[in-house]
C-alpha positions as CSV (number, residue, x, y, z in Angstrom):
1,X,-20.2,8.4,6.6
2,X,-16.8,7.8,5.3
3,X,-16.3,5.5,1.9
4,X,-13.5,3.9,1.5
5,X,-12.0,2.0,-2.0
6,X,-9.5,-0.8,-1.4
7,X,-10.9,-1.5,2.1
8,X,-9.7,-5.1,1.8
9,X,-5.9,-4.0,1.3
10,X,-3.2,-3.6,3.6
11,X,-3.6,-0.6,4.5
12,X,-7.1,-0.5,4.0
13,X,-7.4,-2.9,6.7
14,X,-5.3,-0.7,9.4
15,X,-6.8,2.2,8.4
16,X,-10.8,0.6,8.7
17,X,-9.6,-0.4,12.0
18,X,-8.5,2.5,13.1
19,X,-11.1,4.8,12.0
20,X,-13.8,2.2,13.4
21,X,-12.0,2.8,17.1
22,X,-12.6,6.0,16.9
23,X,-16.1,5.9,16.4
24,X,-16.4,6.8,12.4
25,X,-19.7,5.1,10.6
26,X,-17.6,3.4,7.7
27,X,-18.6,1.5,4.4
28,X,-16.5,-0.2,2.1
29,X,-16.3,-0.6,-1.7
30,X,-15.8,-4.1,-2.8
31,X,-15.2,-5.2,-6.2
32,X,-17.3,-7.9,-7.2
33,X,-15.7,-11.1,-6.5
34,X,-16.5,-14.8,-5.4
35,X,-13.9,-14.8,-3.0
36,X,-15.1,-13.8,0.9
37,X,-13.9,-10.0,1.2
38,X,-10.7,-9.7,3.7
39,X,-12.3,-6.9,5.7
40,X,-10.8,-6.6,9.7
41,X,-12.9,-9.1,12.0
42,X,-15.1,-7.8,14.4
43,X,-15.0,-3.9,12.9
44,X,-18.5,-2.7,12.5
45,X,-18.4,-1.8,8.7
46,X,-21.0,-1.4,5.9
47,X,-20.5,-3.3,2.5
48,X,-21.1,-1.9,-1.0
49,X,-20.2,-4.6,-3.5
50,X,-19.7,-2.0,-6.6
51,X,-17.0,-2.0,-9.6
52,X,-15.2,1.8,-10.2
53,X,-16.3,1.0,-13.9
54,X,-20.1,1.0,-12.6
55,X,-21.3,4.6,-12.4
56,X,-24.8,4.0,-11.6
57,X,-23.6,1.9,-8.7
58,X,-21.0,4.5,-7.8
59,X,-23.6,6.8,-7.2
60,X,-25.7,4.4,-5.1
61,X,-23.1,4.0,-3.3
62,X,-22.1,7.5,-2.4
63,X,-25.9,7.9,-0.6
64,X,-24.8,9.5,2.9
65,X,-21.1,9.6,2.5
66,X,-19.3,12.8,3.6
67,X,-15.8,11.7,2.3
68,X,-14.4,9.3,0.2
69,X,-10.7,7.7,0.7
70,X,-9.6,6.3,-2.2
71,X,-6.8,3.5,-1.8
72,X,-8.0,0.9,-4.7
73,X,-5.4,0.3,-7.2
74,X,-4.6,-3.0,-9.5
75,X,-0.4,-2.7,-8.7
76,X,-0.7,-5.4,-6.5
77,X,-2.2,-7.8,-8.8
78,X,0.8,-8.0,-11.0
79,X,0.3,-8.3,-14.8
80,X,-3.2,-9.1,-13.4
81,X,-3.9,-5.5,-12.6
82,X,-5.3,-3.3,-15.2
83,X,-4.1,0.1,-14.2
84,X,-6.0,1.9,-16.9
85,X,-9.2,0.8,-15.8
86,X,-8.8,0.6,-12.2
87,X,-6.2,3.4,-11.3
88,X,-7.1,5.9,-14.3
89,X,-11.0,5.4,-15.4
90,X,-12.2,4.1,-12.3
91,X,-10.8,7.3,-10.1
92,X,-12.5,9.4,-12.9
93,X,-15.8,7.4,-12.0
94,X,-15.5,7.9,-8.6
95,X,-15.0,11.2,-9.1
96,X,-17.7,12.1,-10.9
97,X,-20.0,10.5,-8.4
98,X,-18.8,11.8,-5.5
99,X,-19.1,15.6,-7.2
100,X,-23.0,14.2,-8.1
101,X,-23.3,13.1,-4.2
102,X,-21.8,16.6,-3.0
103,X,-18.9,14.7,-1.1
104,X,-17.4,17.2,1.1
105,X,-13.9,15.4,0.7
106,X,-12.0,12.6,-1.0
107,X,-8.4,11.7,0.3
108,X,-6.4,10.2,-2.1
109,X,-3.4,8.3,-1.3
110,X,-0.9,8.5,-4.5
111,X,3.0,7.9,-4.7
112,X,6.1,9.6,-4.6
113,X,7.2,10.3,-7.9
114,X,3.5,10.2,-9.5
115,X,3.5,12.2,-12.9
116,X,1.5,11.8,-15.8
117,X,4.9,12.1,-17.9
118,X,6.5,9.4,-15.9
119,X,7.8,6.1,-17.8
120,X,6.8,3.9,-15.6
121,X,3.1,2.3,-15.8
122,X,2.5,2.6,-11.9
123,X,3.8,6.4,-10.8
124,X,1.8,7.2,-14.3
125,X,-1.4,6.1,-13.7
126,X,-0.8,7.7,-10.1
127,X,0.1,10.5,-11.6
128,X,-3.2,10.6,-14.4
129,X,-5.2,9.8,-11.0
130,X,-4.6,12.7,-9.4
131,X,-4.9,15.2,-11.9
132,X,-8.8,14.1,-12.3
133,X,-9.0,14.3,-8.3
134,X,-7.8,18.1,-8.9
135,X,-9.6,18.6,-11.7
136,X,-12.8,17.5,-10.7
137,X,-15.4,20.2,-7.7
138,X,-15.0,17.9,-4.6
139,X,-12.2,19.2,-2.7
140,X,-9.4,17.1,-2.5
141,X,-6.5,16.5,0.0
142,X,-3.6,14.1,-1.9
143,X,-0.8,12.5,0.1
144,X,2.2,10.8,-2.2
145,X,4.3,8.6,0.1
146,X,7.3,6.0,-0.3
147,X,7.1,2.3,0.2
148,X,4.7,1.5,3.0
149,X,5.3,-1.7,5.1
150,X,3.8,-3.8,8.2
151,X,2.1,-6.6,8.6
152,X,0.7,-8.5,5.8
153,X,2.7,-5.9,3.3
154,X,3.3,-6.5,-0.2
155,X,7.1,-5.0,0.3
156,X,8.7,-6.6,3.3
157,X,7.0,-10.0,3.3
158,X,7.7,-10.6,-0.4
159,X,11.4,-9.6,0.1
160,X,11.1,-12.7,3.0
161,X,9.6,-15.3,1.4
162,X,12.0,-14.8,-1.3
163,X,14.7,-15.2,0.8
164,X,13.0,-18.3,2.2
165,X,12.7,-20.0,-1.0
166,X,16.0,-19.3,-2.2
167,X,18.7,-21.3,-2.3
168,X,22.0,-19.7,-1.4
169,X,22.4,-16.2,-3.4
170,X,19.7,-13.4,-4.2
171,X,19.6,-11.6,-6.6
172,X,19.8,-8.0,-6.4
173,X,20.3,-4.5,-9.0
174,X,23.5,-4.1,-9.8
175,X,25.1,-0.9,-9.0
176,X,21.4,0.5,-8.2
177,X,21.9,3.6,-5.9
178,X,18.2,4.7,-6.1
179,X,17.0,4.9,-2.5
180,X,13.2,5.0,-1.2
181,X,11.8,6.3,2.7
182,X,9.6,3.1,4.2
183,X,6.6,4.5,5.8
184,X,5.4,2.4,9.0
185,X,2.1,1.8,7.8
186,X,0.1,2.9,11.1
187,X,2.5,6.4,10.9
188,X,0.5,6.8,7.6
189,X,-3.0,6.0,8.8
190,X,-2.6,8.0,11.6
191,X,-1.3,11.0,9.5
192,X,-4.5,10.1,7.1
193,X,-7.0,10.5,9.9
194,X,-5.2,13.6,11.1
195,X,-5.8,15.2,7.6
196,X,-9.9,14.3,7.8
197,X,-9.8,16.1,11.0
198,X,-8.1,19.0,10.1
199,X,-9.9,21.7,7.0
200,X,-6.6,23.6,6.3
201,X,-5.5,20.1,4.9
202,X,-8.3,20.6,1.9
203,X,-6.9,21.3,-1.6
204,X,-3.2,20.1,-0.3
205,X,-0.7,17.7,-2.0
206,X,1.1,16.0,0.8
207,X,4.6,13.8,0.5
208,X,5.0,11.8,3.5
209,X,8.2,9.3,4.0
210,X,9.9,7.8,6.6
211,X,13.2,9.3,8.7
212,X,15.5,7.2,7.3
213,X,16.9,6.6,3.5
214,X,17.9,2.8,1.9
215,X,18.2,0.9,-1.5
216,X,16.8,-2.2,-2.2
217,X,20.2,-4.0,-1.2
218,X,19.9,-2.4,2.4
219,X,16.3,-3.3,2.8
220,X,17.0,-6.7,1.8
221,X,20.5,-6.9,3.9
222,X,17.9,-5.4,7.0
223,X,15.3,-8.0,6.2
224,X,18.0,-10.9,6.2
225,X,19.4,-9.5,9.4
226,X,16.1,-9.5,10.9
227,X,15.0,-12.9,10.0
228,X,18.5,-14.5,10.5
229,X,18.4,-15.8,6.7
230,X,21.8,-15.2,5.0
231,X,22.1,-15.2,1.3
232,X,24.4,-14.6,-1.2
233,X,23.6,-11.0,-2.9
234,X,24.3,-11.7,-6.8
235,X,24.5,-8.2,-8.4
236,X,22.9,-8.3,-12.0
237,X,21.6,-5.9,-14.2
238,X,18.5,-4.2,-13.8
239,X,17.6,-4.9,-16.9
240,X,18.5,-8.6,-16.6
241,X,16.3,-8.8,-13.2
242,X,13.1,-7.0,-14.9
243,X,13.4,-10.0,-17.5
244,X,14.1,-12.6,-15.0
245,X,10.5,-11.2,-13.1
246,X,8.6,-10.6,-16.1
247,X,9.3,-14.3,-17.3
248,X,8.9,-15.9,-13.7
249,X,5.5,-13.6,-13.1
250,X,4.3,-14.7,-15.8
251,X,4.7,-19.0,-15.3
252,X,4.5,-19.0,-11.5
253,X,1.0,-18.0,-10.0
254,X,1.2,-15.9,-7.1
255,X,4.9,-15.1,-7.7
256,X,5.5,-12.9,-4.8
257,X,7.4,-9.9,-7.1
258,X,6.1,-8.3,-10.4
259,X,7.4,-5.7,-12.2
260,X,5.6,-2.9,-10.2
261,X,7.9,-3.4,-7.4
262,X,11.0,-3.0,-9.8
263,X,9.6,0.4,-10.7
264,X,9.2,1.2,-7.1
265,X,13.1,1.3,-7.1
266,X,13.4,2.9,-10.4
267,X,13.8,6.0,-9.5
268,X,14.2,7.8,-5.9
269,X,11.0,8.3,-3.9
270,X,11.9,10.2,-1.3
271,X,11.1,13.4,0.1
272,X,12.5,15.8,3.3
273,X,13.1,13.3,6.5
274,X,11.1,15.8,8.6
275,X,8.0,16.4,5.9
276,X,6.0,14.3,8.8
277,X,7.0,15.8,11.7
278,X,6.6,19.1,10.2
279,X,3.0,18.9,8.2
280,X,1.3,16.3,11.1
281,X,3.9,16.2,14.0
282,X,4.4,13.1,14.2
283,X,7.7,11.2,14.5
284,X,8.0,8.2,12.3
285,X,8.9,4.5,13.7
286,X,12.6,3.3,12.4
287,X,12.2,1.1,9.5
288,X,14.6,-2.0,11.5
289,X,12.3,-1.5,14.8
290,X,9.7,-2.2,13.1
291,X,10.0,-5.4,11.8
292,X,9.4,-8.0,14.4
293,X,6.1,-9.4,12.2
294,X,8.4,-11.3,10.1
295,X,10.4,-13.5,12.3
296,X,9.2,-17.2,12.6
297,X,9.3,-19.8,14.5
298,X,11.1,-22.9,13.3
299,X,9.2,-25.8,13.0
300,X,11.1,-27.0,16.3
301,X,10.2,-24.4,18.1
302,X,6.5,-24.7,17.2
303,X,6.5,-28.2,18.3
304,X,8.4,-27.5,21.8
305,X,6.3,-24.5,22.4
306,X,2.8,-26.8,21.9
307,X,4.7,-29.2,24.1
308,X,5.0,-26.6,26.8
309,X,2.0,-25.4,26.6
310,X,-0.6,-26.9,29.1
311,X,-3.7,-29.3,27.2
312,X,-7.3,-27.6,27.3
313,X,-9.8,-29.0,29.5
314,X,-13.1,-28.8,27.9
């Protein structure tokens, strides 16, 4: 039985679907909530509605499991997110129940640049996160990787429906030369499933990133290409831009960028081109052939193609 944390993310979603294909007996941990969990549909999955700040449930929760993959983290929720008590004391939680449950394994998935000295919020907690994973008795594999986009991403698709609601320019770092790898996000599952299978991978700190190196102002220069939106790049300061997102987080629910995605391009996250290759052997996809998921039909379009398209009978 494998546990997974932060089942109902993005990559919690591939990588449930995935392991469910190949025949793994899978249960998630779901935060209590009164909205419907976003689990993949029609994947045969247990459900284990538990906090990471309940240890009694933790421990219920571990009955059976073999190995725990930990993905749950409050970055995405924006100034939402409580990173102490989700990243840092809740990984400490789970740890200590799955060293209580005699978990053979828990596979953490952390970032590049993750350091407990870090000055950024995100790649510290990270950082803090892993040090209980290898401080606690379960063995441990860690992988650190760069950006991670598909489908349903909280990278690629923020960067578009930016764009989207713009009106003429974008605004962009100025001067920023910090580059990142983007990881295709089945290229990461698949080297996460890999690692489960394979024992040598126990007590080992991976960093995984793509074959390719951009800034933000590629990405988003990639992402306008793709989508056929052009915009006017207006350079400003970072500093200028982090106030600009904290102040429009903050007033605008749902606001697609927070400033956990600034610190993503903070510093460089990137590691060799061929640590993939070389640890799993596995090539990964191009960052621009991967991108099809966000182009759109115009409204026209729709309409012509439901046009074309012959009526039902019932």
């Amino acid at each position: 039985m494998i546990l997974i944390t932060g089942a109902t993310g993005f990559i919690g979603r591939a990588l449930v679907r995935q392991l469910s294909s190949i025949g793994y007996s899978l249960r998630a941990l779901i935060r209590p909530s009164s909205k419907t969990p976003r689990l993949p549909k029609s994947v045969p999955v247990e459900v284990s509605v538990v906090s990471l700040a309940d240890t009694r449930g933790l421990r219920a929760a571990m009955r059976g499991v073999e190995t725990v993959i930990h993905l749950a983290s409050a970055e995405n929720q924006g100034s939402r997110g409580n990173l102490l008590v989700t990243d840092i004391q809740g990984t400490q939680n789970l740890v200590e129940a799955a060293s209580d449950a005699g978990v053979d394994r828990i596979l953490y998935l952390s970032h590049l640049g993750a350091a407990r000295a870090s000055g950024y919020p995100a790649f510290k907690a990270k950082g803090i996160a892993e040090e209980s994973i290898r401080a606690g008795k379960t063995p441990y594999t860690i992988i650190r990787t760069s950006l991670v986009y598909g489908p349903e991403d909280h990278f690629t698709n923020n960067i578009d429906r930016l764009l989207r609601s713009s009106i003429g320019f974008f605004p962009v770092p100025n001067g920023g030369r910090v580059v990142v790898q983007p990881v295709w996000v089945e290229d990461l599952v698949t080297c996460m499933i890999w690692s489960l299978q394979n024992e040598s991978t126990l007590q080992q700190v991976y960093e995984l990133g793509g074959n390719e190196f951009f800034t933000l102002q590629q990405i988003i220069e990639i992402v306008m290409e793709v989508t056929r939106r052009r915009r006017y790049l207006l350079p400003l300061s970072p500093i200028t831009l982090r106030a600009m997102t904290v102040f429009l987080e903050g007033v605008i629910p749902n606001f697609p960028i927070s400033s956990f995605f600034l610190d993503y391009f903070a510093v460089n996250r990137t590691t060799s081109v061929d640590s993939m290759p070389r640890y799993f052997g596995l090539m990964p996809a191009r960052f621009s052939y991967r991108l099809d998921y966000l182009i759109r039909q115009r409204w026209y379009q729709r309409l012509w193609s439901a046009i074309r398209s012959p009526q039902r009978t019932p």
